[in-house]
Backbone as a printed PyTorch tensor [residue, N CA C, xyz], in Angstrom:
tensor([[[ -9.4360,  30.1040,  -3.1040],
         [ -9.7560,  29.1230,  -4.1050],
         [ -8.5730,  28.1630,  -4.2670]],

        [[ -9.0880,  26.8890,  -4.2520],
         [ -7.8020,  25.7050,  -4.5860],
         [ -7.7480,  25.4780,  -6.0270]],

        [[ -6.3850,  26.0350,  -6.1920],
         [ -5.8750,  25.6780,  -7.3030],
         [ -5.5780,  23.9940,  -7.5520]],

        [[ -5.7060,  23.1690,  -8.6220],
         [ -5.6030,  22.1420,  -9.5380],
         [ -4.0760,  21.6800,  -9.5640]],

        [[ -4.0570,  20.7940,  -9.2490],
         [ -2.5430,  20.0610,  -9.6220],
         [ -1.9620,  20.1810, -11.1820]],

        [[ -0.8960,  20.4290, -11.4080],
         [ -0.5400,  19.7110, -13.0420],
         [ -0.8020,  18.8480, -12.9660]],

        [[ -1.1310,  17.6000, -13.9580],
         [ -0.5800,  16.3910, -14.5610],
         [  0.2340,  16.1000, -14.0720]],

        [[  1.6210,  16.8400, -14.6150],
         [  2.5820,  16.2560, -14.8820],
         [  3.4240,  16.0690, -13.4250]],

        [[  3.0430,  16.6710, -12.5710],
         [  3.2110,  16.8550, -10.8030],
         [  2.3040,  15.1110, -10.7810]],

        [[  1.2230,  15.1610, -11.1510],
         [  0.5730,  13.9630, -10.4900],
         [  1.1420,  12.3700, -10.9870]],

        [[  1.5250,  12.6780, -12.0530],
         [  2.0680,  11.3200, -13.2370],
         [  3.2850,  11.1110, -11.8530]],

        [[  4.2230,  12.0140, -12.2960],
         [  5.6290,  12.1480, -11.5560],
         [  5.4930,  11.3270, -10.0530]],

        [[  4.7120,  11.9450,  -9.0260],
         [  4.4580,  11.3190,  -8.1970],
         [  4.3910,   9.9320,  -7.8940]],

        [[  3.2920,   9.8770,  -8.7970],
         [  2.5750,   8.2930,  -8.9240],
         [  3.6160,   7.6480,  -9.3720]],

        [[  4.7160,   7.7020, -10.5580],
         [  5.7700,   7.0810, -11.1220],
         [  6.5190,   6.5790,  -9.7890]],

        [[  6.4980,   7.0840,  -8.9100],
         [  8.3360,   7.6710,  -8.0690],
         [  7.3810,   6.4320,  -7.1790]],

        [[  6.2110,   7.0270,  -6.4400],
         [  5.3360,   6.2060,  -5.6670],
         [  5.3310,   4.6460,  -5.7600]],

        [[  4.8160,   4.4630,  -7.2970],
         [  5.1830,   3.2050,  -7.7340],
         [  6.6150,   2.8310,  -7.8860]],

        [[  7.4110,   3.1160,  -8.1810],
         [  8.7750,   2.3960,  -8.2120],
         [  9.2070,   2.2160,  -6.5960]],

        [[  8.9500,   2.8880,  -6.1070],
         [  9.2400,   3.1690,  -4.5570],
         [  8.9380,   2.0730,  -4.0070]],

        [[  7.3150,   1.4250,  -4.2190],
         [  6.6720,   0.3660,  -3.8230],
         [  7.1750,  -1.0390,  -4.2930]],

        [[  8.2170,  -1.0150,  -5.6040],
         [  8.7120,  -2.2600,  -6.3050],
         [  9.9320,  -2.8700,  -5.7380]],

        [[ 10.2670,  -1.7370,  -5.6580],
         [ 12.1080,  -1.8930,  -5.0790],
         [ 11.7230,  -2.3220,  -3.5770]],

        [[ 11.3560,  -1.3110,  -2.4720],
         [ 10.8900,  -2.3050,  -1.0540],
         [ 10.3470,  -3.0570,  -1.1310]],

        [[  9.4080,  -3.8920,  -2.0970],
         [  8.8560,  -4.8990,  -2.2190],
         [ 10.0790,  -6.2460,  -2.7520]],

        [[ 10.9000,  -5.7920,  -3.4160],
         [ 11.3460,  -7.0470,  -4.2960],
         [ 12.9310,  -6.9430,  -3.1020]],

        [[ 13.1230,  -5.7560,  -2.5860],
         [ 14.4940,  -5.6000,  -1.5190],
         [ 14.4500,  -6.2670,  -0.4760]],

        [[ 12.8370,  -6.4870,  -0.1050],
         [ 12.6450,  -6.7760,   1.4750],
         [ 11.9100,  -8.4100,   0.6510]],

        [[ 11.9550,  -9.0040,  -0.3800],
         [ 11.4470, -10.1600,  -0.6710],
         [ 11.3480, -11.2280,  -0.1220]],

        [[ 12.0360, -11.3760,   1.1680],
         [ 11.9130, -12.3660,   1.7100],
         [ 10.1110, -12.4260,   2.9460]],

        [[ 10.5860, -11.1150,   3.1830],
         [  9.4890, -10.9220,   4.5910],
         [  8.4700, -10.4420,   3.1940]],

        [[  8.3060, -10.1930,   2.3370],
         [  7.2040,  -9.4150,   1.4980],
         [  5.8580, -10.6540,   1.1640]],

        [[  6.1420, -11.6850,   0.8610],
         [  5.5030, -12.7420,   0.2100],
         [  5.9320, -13.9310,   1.2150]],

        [[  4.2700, -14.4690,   1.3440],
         [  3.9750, -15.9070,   2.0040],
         [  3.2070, -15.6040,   2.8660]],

        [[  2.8040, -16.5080,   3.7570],
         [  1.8240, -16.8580,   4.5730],
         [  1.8640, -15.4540,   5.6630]],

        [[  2.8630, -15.4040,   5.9580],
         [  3.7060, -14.7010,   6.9020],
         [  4.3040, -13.1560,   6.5950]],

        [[  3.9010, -12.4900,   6.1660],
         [  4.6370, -11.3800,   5.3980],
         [  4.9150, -10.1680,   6.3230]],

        [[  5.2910,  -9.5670,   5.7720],
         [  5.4930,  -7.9910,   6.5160],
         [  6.0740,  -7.2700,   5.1950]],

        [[  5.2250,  -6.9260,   4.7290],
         [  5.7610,  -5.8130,   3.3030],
         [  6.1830,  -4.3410,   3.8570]],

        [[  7.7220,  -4.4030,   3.6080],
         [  7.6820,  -2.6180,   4.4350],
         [  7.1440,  -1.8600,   3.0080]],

        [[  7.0560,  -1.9790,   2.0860],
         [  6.5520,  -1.0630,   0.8440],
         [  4.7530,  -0.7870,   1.4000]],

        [[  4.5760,  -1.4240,   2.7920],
         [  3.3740,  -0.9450,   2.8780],
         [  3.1990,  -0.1090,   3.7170]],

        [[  4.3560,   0.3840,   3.8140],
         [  4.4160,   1.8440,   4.9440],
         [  3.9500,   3.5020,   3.9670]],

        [[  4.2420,   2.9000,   2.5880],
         [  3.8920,   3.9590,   1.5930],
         [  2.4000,   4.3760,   1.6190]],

        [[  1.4810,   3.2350,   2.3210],
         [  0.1520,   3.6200,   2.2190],
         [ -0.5130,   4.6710,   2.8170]],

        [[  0.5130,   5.2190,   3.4690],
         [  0.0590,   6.2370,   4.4420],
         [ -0.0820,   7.2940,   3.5310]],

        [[  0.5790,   7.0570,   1.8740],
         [  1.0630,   8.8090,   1.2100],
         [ -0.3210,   9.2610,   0.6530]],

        [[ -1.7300,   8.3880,   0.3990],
         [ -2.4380,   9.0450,   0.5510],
         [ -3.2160,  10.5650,   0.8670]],

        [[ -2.7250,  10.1870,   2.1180],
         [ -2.8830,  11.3680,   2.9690],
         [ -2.1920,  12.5420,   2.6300]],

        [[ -1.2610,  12.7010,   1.3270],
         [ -0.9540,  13.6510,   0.8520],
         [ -1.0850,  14.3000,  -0.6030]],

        [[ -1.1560,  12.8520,  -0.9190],
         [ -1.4710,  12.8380,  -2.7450],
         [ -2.1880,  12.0400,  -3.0390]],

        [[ -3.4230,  12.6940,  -3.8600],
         [ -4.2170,  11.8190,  -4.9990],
         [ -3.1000,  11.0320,  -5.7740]],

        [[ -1.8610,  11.2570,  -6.3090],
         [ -1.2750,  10.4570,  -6.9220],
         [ -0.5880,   9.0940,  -6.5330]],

        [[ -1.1420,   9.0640,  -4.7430],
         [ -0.5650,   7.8480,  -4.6230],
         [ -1.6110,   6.5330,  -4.6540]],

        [[ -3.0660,   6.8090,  -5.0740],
         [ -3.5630,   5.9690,  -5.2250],
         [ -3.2110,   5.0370,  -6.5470]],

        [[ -3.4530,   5.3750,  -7.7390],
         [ -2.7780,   4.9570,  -8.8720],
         [ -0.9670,   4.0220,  -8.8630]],

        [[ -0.4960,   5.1750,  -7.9790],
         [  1.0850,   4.6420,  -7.8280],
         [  1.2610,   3.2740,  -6.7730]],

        [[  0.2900,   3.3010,  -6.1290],
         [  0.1740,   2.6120,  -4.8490],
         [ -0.1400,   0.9470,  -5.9920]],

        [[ -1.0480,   0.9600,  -6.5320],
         [ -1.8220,   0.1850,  -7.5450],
         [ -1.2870,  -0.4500,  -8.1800]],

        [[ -0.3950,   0.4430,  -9.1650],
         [  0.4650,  -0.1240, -10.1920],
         [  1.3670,  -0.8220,  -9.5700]],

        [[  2.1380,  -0.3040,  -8.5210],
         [  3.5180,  -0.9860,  -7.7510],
         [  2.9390,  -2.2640,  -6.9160]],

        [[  1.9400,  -2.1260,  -7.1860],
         [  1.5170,  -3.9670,  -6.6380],
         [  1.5860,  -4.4210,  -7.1790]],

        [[  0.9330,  -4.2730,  -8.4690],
         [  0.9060,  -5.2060,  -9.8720],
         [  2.2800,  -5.2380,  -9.8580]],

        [[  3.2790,  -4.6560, -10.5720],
         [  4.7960,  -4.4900, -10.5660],
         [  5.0240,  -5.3900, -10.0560]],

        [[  5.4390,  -5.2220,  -8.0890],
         [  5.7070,  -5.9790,  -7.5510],
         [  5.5330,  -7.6330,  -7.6220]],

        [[  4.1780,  -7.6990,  -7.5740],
         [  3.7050,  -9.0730,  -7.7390],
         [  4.0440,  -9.5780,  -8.7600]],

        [[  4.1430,  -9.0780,  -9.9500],
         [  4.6120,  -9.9640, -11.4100],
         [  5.7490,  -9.8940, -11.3290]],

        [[  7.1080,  -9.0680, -10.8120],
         [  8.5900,  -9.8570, -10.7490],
         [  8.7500, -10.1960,  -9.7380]],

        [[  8.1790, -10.2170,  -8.5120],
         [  8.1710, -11.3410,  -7.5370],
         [  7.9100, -12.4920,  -7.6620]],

        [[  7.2930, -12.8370,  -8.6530],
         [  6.6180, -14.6110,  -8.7100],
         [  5.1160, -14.5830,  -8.2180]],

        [[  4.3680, -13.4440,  -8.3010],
         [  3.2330, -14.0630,  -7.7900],
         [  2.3800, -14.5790,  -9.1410]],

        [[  1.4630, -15.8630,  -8.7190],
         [  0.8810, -15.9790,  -9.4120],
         [ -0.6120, -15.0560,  -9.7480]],

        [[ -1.1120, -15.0690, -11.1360],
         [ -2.1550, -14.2500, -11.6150],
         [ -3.3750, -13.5170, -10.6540]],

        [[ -3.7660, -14.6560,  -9.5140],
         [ -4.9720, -14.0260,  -8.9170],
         [ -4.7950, -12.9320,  -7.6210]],

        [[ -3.4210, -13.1630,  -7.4710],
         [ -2.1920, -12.7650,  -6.3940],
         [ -2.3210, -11.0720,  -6.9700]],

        [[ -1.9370, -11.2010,  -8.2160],
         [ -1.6270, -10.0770,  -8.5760],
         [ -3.2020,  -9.6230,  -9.2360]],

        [[ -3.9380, -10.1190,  -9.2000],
         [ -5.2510,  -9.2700,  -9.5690],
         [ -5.8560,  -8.9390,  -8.3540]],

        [[ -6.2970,  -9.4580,  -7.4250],
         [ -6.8350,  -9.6350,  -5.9370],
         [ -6.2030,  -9.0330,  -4.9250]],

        [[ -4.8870,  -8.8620,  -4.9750],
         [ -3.6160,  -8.2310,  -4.1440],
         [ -3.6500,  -7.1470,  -4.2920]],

        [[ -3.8450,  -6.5960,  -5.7060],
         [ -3.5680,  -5.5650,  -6.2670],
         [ -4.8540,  -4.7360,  -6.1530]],

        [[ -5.9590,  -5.3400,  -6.2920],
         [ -7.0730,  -4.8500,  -5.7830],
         [ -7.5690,  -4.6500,  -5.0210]],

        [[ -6.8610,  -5.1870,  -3.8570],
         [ -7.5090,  -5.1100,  -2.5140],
         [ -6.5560,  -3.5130,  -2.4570]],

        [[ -5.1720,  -3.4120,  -2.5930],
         [ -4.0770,  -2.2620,  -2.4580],
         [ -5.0400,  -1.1800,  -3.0580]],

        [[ -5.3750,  -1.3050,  -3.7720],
         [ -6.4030,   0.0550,  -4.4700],
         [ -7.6030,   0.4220,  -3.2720]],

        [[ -8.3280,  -0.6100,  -3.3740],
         [ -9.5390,  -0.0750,  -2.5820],
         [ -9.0570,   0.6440,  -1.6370]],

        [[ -8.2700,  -0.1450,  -0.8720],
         [ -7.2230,   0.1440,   0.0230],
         [ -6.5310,   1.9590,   0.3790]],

        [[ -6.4460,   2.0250,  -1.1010],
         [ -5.8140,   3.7720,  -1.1330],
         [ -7.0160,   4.6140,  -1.2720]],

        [[ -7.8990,   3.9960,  -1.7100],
         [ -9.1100,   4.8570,  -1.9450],
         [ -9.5020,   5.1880,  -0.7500]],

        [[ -9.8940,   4.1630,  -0.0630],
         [-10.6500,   4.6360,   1.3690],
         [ -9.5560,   5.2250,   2.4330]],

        [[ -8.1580,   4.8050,   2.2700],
         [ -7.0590,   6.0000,   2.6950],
         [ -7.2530,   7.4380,   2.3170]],

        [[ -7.5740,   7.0260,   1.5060],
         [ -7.6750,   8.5650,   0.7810],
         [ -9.0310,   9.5380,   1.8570]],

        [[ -9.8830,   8.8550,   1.3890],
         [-11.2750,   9.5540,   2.2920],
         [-10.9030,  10.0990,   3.7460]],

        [[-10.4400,   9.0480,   4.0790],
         [ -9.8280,   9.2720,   5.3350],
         [ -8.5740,  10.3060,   6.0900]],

        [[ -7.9760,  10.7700,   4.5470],
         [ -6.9260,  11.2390,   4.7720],
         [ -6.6560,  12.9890,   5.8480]],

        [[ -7.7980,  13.2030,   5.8950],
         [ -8.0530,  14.3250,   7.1490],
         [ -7.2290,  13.7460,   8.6430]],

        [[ -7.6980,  12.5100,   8.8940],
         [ -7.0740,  11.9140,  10.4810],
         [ -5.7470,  10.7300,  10.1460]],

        [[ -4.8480,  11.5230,  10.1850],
         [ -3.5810,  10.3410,   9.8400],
         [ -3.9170,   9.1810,  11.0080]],

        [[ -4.7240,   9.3630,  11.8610],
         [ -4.3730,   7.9820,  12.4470],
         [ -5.4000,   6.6870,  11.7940]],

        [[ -6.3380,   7.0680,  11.0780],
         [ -7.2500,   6.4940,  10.5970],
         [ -6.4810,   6.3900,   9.0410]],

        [[ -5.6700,   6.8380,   8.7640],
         [ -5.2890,   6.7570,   7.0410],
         [ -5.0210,   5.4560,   6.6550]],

        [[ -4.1730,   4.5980,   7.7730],
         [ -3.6940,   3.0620,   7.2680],
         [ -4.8710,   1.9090,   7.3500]],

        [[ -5.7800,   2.1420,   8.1550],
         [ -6.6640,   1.3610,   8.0100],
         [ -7.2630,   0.7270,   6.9580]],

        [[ -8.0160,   1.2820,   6.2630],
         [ -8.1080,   0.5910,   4.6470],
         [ -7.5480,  -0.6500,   4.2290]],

        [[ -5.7370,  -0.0770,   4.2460],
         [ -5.0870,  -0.9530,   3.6340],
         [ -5.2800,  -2.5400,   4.2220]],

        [[ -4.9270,  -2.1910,   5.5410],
         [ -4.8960,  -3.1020,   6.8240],
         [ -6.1430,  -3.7650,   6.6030]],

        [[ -7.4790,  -3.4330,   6.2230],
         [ -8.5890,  -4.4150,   6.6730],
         [ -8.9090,  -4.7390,   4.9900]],

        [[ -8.4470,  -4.2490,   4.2150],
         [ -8.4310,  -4.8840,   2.7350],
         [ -7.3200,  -6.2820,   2.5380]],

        [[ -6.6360,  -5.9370,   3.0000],
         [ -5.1950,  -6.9500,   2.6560],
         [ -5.8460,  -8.3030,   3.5160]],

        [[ -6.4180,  -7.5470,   5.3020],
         [ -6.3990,  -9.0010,   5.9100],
         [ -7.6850,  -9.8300,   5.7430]],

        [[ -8.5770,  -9.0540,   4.4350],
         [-10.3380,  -9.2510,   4.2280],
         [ -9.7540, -10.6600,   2.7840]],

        [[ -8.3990,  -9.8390,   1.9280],
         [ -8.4320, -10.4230,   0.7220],
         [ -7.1500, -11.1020,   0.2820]],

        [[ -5.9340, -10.8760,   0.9250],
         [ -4.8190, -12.0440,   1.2200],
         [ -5.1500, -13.2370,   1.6120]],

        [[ -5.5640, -13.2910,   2.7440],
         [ -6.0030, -15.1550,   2.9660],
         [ -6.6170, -15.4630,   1.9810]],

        [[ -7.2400, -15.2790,   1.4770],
         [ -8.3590, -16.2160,   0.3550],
         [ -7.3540, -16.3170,  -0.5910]],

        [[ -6.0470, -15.4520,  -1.2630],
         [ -5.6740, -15.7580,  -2.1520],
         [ -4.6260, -16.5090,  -1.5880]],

        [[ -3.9610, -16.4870,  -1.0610],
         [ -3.0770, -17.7080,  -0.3060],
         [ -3.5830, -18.8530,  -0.0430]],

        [[ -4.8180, -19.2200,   0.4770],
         [ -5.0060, -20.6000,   0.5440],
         [ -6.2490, -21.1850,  -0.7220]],

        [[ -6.7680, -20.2790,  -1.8800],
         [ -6.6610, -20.5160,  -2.7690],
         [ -6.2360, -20.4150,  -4.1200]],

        [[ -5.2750, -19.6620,  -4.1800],
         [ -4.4570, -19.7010,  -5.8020],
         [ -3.1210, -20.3590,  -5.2370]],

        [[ -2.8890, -20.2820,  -3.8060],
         [ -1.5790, -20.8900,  -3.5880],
         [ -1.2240, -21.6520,  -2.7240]],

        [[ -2.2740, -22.5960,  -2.3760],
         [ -2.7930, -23.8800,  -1.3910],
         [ -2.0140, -24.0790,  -0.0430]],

        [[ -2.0130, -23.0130,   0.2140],
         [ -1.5100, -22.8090,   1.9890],
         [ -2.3240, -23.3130,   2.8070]],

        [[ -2.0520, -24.4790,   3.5890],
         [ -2.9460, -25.4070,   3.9110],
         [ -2.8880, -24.9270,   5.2860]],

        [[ -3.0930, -23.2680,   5.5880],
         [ -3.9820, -23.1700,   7.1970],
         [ -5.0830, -22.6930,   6.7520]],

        [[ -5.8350, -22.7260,   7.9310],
         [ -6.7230, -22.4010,   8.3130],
         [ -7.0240, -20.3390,   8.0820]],

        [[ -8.7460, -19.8400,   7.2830],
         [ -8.4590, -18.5570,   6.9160],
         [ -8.6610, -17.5540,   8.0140]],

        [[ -8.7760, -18.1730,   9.3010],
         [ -8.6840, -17.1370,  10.1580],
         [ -7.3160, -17.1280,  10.6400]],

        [[ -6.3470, -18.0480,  10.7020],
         [ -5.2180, -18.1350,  10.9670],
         [ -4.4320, -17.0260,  10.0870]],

        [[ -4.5800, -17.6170,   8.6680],
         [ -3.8640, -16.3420,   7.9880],
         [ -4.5660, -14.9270,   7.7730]],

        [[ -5.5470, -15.0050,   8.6120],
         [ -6.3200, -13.2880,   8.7710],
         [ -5.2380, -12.7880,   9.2250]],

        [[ -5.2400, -13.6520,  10.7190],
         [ -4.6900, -13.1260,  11.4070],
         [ -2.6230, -12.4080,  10.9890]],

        [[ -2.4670, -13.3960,  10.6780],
         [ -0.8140, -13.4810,  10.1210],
         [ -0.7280, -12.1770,   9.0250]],

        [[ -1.4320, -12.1160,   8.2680],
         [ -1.6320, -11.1080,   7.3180],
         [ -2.1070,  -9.8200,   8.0630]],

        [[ -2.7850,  -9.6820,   9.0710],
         [ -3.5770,  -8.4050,   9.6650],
         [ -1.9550,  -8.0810,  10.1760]],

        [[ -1.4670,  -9.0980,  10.7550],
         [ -0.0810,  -8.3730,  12.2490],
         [  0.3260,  -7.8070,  11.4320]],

        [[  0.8980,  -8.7340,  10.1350],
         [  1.8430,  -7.6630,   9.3750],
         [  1.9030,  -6.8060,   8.3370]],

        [[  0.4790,  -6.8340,   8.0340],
         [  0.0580,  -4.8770,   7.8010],
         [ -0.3270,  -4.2960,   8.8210]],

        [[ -0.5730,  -4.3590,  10.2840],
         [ -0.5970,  -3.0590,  11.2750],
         [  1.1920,  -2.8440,  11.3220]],

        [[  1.9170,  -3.7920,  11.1730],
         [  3.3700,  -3.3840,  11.0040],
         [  3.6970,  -2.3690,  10.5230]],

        [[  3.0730,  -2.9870,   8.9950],
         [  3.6300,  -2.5650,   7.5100],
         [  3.1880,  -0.9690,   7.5450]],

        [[  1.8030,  -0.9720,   7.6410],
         [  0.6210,   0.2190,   7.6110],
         [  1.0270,   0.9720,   8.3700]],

        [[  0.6990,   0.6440,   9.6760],
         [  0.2320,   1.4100,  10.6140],
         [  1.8970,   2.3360,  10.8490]],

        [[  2.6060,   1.1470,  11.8300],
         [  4.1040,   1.4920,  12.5540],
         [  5.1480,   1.9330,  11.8610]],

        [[  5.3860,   1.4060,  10.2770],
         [  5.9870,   1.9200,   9.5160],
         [  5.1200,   3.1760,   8.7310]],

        [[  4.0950,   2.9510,   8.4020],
         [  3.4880,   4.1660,   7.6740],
         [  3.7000,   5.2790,   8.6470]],

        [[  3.2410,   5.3100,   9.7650],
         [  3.0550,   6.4460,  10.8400],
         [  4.3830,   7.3740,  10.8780]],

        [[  5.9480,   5.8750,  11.2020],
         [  7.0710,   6.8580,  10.8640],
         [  7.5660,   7.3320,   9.6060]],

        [[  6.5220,   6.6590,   8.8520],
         [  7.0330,   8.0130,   7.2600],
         [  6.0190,   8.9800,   7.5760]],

        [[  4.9260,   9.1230,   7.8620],
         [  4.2470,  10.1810,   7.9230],
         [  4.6480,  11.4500,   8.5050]],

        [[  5.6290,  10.8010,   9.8520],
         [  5.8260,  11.9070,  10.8820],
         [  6.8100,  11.9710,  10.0160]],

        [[  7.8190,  11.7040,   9.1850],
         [  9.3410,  12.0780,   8.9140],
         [  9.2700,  13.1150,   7.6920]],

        [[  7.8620,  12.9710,   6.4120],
         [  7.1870,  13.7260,   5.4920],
         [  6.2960,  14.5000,   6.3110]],

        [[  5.6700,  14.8580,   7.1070],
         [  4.5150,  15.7790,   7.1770],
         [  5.2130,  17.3800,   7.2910]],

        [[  6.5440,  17.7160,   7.8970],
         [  7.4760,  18.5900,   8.2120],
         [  7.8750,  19.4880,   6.8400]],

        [[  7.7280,  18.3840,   5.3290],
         [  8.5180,  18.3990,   4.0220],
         [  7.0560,  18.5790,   3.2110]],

        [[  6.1390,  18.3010,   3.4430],
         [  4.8120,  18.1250,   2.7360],
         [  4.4020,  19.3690,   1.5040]],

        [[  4.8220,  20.7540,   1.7170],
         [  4.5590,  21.3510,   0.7520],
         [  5.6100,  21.3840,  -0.8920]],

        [[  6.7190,  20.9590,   0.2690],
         [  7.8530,  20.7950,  -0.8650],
         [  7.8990,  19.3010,  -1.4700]],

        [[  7.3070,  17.9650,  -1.1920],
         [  7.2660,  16.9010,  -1.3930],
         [  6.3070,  16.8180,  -2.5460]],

        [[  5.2190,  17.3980,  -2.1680],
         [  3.6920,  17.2080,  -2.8590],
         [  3.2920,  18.2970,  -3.6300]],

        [[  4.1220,  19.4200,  -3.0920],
         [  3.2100,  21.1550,  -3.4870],
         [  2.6280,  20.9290,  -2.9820]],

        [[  2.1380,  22.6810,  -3.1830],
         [  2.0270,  23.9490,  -2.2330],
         [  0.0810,  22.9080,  -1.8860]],

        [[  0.1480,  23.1460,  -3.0740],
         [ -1.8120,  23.1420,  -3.1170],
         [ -2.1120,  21.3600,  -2.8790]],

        [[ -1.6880,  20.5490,  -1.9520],
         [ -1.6270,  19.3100,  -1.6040],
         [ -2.8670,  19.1540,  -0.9550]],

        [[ -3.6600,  17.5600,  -1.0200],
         [ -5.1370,  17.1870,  -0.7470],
         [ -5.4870,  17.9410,   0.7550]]])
C-alpha cells in the first residue's frame, strides 16, 4: 500500500522548486526573455517526474519570475499558464523520462509566440518565433532537463522520499 505524502514535504518542495525556478530565471536573464530565449530554469521541468509538488512550484516560479523580470501582464498570465499545463501533462507522463519534457516544450512553443508578437509587438512572423521558442525549450526541457534528471534519479528517494510518484 502507498503511503500519502505530508503536506508539509509537498509545500517544502514546491517552495524550494519555485525559488529554484526564480533565481535561474532572473540569473540567466539575459538568454531567459525575448524573442530568442533559452530559459535554463526550464530544465526543472523534468522534476515532475518525481514530485506532484513540482507542478504548483513549477507555476508559481513563472509567475515570480515573470513579474520581477519585467514581463508584462499577459506574459505572465499565458506564460505561466502554458508552464502549468505544461507540468500537468509532464506529470502524466512521468512513467517515461524521455517523454516527461514534452508538455513543456509544445505548450511554451503553442503559447509564447502569440504572447510575444501580441502583448509585446515582436514584429516576426508566428511560425518564426514557434520555431525560436521550440529550439530553446528542447534546450531548456529536453538537454538540460535530461542532465538534471540523470544527476537526481541516483538521489530520488532522499530528494523526494521514500514513497515518491
Amino acid at each position: 500500500m502507498k503511503m500519502s505524502r505530508p503536506v508539509s514535504l509537498e509545500l517544502a518542495q514546491g517552495a524550494v522548486i519555485a525559488a529554484l525556478y526564480v533565481v535561474l530565471t532572473l540569473v540567466f536573464a539575459p538568454i531567459s526573455f525575448g524573442e530568442v530565449q533559452l530559459r535554463v530554469a526550464e530544465a526543472l521541468t523534468i522534476l515532475p517526474m518525481f514530485t506532484t509538488a513540482a507542478i504548483p512550484g513549477l507555476f508559481v516560479g513563472c509567475v515570480i519570475a515573470n513579474l520581477l523580470g519585467g514581463a508584462v501582464i499577459w506574459d505572465v498570465i499565458f506564460g505561466s499558464l502554458a508552464t502549468l499545463v505544461g507540468a500537468i501533462f509532464s506529470y502524466m507522463l512521468r512513467k517515461n523520462r524521455w517523454l516527461v519534457p514534452i508538455p513543456a516544450i509544445l505548450a511554451n512553443t503553442v503559447v509564447v509566440p502569440f504572447v510575444l508578437k501580441y502583448a509585446y509587438g515582436v514584429d516576426l512572423p508566428i511560425p518564426l518565433l514557434m520555431l525560436y521558442i521550440m529550439l530553446g525549450e528542447i534546450a531548456g526541457c529536453f538537454v538540460l532537463g535530461e542532465l538534471l534528471a540523470t544527476a537526481l534519479l541516483p538521489h530520488m528517494a532522499m530528494l523526494f522520499g521514500e514513497h515518491t510518484n
